[in-house]
C-alpha positions in Angstrom: 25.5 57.0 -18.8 22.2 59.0 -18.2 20.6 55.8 -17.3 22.8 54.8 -14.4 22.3 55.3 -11.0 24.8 56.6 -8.9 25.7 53.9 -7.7 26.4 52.1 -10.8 29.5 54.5 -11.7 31.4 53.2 -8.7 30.2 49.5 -9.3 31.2 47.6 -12.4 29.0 45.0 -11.4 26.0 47.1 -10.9 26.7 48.8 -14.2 26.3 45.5 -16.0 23.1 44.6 -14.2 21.5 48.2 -15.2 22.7 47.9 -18.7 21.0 44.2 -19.3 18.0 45.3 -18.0 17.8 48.3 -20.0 18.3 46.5 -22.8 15.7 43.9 -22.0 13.1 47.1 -21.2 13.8 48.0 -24.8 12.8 45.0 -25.9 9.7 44.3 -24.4 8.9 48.0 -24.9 9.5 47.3 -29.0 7.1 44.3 -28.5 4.6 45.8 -27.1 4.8 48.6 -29.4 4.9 46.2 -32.3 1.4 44.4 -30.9 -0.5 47.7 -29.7 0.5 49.3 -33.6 2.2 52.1 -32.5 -0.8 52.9 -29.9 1.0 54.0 -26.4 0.1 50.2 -24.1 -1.5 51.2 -20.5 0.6 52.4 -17.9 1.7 49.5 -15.5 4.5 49.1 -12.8 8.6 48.9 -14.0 10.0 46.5 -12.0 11.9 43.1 -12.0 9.4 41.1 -11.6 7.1 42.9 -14.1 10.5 42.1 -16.6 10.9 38.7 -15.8 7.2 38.1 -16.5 7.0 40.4 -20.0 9.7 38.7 -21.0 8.8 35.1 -20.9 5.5 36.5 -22.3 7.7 38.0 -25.5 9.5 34.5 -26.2 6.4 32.8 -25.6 4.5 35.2 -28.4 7.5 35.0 -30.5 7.8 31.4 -30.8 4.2 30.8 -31.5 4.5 33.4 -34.0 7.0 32.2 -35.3 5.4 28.6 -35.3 2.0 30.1 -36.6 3.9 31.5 -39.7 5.8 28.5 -40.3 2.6 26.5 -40.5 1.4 28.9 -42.8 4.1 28.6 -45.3 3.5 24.6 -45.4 -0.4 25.2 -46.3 0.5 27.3 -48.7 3.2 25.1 -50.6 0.9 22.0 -49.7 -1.4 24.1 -51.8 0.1 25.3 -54.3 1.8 21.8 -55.0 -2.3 20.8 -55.1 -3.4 23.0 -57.5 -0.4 22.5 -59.9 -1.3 18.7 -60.1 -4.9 19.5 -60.8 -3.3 21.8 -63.6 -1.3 19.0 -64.7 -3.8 16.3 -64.3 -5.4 15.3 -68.0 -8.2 13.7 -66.4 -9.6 17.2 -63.9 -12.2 18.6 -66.7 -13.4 14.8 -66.8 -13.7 14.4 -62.7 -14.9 18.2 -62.5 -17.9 17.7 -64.8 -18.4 14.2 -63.1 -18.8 15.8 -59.8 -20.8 18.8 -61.3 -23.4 16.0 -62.9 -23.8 14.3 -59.2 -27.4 14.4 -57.2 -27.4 16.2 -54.0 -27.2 12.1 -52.9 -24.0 11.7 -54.6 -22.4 14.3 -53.1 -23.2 13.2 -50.2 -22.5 9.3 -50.6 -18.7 11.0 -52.4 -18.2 13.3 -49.4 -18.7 10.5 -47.0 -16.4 8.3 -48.9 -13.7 11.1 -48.7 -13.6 11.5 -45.4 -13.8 7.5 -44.9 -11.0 7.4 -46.7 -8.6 10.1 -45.3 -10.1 8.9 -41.6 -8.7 5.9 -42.0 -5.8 6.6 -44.2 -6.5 5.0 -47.3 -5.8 7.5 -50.4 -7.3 5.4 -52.4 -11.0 3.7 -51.3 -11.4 0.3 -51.5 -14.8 -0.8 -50.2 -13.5 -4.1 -49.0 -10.7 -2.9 -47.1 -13.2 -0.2 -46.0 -15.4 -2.3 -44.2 -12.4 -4.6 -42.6 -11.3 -1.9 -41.1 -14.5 -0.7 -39.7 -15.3 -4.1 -38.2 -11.6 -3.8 -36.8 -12.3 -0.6 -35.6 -15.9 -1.7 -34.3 -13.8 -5.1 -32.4 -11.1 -2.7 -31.0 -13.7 -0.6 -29.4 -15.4 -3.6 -28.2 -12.3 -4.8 -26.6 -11.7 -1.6 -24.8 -15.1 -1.3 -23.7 -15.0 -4.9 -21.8 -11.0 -3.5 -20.6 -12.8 -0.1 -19.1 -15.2 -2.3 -17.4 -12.9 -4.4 -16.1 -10.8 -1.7 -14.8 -13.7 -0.1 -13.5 -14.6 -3.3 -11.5 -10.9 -3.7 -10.4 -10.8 0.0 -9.5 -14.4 -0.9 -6.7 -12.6 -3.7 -5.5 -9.6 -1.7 -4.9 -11.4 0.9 -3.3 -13.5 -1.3 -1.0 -9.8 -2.6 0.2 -8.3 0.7 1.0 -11.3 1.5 2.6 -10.9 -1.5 4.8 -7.3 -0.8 5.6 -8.0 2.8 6.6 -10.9 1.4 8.8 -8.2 -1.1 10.1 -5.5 1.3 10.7 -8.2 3.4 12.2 -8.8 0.6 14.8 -5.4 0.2 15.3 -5.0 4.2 16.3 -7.4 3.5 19.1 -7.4 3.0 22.7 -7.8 -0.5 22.4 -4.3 -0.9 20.8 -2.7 1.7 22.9 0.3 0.4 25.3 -0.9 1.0 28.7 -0.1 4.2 30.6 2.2 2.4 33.1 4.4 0.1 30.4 7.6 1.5 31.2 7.1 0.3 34.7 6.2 -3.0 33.8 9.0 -3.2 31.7 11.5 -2.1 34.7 10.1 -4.8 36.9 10.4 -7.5 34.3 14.0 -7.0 33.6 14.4 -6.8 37.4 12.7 -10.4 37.6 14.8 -11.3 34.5 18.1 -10.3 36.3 17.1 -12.1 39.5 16.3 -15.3 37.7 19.3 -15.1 36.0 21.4 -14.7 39.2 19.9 -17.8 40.4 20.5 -19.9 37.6 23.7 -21.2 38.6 22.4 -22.2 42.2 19.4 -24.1 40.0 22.0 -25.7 37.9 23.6 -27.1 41.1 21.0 -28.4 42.5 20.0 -30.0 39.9 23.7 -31.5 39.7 23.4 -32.4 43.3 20.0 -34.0 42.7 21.4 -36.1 40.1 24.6 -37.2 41.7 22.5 -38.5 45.3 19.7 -40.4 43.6 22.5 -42.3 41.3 20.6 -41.9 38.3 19.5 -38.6 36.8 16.2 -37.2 37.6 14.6 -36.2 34.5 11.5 -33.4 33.6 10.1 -36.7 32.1 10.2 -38.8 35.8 8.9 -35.9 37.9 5.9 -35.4 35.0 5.2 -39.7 35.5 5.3 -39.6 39.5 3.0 -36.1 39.6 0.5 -38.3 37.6 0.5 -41.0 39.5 -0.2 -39.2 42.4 -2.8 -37.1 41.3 -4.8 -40.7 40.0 -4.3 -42.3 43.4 -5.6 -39.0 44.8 -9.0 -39.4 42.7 -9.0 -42.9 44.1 -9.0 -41.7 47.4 -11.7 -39.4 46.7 -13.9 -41.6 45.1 -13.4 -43.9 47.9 -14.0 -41.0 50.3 -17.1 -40.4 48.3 -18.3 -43.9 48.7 -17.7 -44.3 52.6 -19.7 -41.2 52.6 -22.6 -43.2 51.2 -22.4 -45.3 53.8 -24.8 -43.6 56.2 -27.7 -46.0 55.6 -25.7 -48.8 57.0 -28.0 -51.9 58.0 -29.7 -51.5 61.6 -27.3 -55.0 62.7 -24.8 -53.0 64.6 -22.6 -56.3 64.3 -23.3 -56.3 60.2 -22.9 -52.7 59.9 -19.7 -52.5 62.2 -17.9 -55.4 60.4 -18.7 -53.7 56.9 -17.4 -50.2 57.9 -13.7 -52.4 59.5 -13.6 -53.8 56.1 -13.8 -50.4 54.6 -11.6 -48.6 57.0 -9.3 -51.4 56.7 -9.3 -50.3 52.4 -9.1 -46.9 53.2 -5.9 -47.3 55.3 -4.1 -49.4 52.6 -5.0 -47.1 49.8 -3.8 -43.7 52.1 -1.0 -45.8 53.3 0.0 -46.1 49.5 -0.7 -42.4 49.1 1.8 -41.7 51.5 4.6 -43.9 50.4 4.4 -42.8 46.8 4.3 -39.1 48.3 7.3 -39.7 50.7 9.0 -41.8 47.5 8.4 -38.8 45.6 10.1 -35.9 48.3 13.2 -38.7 48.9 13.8 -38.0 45.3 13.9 -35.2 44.8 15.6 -33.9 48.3 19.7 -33.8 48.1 21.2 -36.2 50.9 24.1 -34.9 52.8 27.0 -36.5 52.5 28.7 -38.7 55.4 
């Protein structure tokens, strides 16, 4: 109980805490003994997050220690399984004095095949299927070449995109797409006009109704659009006709000539305004309500 605070004799809680973390202190105080071989490790800071830290660094070391010697073991069996098949092989003093009787050219031609080989998993060499799979090998790096390349291209063109949406969104943050300062007034006096139209909708309707039921026969968008254009090419006519009175200011010196030509055109010009005015006046009778009797 040495190693309990005070505070840890009235608290079973506490006491646990103080106890695990003991115990973890002895461990990492064994592993670090067991990596500094029995030499005292520097002086550092005891606290809990100097624990948590040692700690993970313990399981880490273990673990690849443990994976290190596993490793090991393998080579060594791989090895040992090696050398008792050259043991057992009848045919090793034949390929050892073979290799021993190759030029410094064969070793290096056999060396080259070996590693061919176990590069491209073939235990045993076969030229053919050697060269196959190099010229497989030689296409699939081809292929990934021209697939890099296109990705490459692919990757501008997607870049010269985003950098034309940024631009665009750029524009779009500026002043020239900014609602105006005063847009919540507008929007009052819109829906003010909005309610006030509406209000007179039904006054519109009847009056529209009333129009109707006077003239005998409904008046139509299509009507009013026929009789506006009629009137606006009789008033062109008049205008053209005003035009060419106008012209008339070198009328012959015969008073009597020139008199008699300007009746005749007075006389047109009164017909044609006289028409004006009774499609005008047609016009307003149609579309003014009569009182009833």
């Amino acid at each position: 109980m040495a190693h309990l605070s005070p505070s840890a004799i009235f608290s079973p809680s506490v006491a646990r805490q103080q106890l695990a973390a003991a115990k973890d202190w002895n461990y990492v105080d064994s592993w670090l003994s067991s990596k500094f071989h029995g030499r005292t490790p520097p002086a550092f800071e005891r606290n809990n997050d100097t624990l948590k830290v040692l700690l993970a660094l313990a399981t880490l070391n273990e673990s690849a220690d443990e994976e290190r010697e596993l490793l090991a073991r393998v080579e060594v069996k791989a090895l040992q399984d090696l050398k008792a098949r050259e043991e057992g092989d009848p045919n090793t003093e034949l390929l050892n004095s073979i290799e021993e009787s190759l030029t410094r050219e064969g070793h290096a031609s056999l060396d080259a095949l070996s590693s061919l080989s176990v590069t491209l998993n073939q235990p045993i060499p076969d030229i053919e299927k050697l060269g196959r799979t190099i010229i497989d090998l030689h296409i699939s790096s081809f292929e990934l070449d021209q697939a890099a390349e296109r990705v490459s291209i692919l990757g501008k063109h997607l870049k010269g995109e985003l950098e034309r949406i940024n631009g665009l969104v750029e524009d779009l943050h500026g002043e020239d797409y900014q609602p105006p300062t005063d847009l919540t007034r507008q929007t009052a006096d819109y829906q003010r006009k909005i309610k006030g139209l509406a209000a007179k909708l039904p006054e519109l309707k009847d009056r529209i109704s009333s129009l109707s039921a006077a003239s005998g026969t409904p008046i139509t968008v299509e009507d009013v659009q026929v009789q506006e254009q009629n009137f606006r090419d009789l008033m062109s006519t008049v205008k053209e006709l005003e035009i060419q009175v106008k012209s008339y200011h070198g009328l012959p010196q015969d008073t009597d000539l020139a008199r008699l030509e300007l009746e005749g055109l007075r006389v047109e010009l009164r017909d044609l305004t006289h028409q004006r005015d009774s499609m005008f006046e047609g016009l307003v009778e149609r579309e003014t309500p009569r009182k009833p009797r």
